[in-house]
N, C-alpha and C positions, 0 to 999 in steps of 0.2 A: 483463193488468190495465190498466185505465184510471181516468182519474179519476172515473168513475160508475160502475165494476164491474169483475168479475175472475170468471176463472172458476178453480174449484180441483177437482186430482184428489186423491181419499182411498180412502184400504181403509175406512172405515167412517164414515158419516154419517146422526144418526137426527131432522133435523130438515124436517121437511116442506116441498112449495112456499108461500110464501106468510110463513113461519118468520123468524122472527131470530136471529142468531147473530154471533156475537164471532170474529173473524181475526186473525192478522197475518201478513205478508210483508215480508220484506228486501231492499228495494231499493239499487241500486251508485248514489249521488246524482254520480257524477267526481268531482272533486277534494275533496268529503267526506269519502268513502269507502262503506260500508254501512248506511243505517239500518233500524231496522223500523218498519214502521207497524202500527199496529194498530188496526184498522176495527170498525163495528159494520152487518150487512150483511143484507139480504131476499131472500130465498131466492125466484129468479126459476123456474129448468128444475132438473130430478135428470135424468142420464143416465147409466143402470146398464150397466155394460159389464163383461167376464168377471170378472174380478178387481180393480176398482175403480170409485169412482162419481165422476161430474163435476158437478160444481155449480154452475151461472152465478149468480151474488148480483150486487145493485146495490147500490152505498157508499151509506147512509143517513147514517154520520157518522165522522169519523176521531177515534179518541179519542185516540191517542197517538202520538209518532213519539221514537224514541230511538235516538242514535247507538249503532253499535257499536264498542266496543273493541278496538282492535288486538293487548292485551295485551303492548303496547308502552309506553304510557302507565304513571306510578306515579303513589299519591297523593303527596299532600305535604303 
């Protein structure tokens, strides 16, 4: 992943080149900890390989990013 694209492996993906499609990934930020981001992305290459397919998409816009919880944390 980069800050203009990422590429991702799946067991199953039915949107074509050229397509848009909603992601996310969780990235380690260091002394953060974990967030996810969740992108909105254009489906550049498909690369069908025996048992899974690869996807290079370019980040069109990041829609969210949200820390994760350690499940250390309580409310209060």
């Amino acid at each position: 992943m980069s800050a203009s694209g990422a590429y991702i492996e799946t067991a199953d993906f039915d949107v074509p080149v050229g397509g848009s499609f909603e992601f996310s990934v969780t990235i380690d930020s260091g002394t953060e900890g974990p967030w996810t981001v969740r992108c909105q992305g254009l489906v550049i290459r498909i690369e069908k390989h025996e048992n899974r397919i690869g996807v290079a998409a370019s980040i069109d816009r990041y829609l969210e990013f949200l820390p994760q919880m350690s499940g250390l944390e309580k409310d209060h």
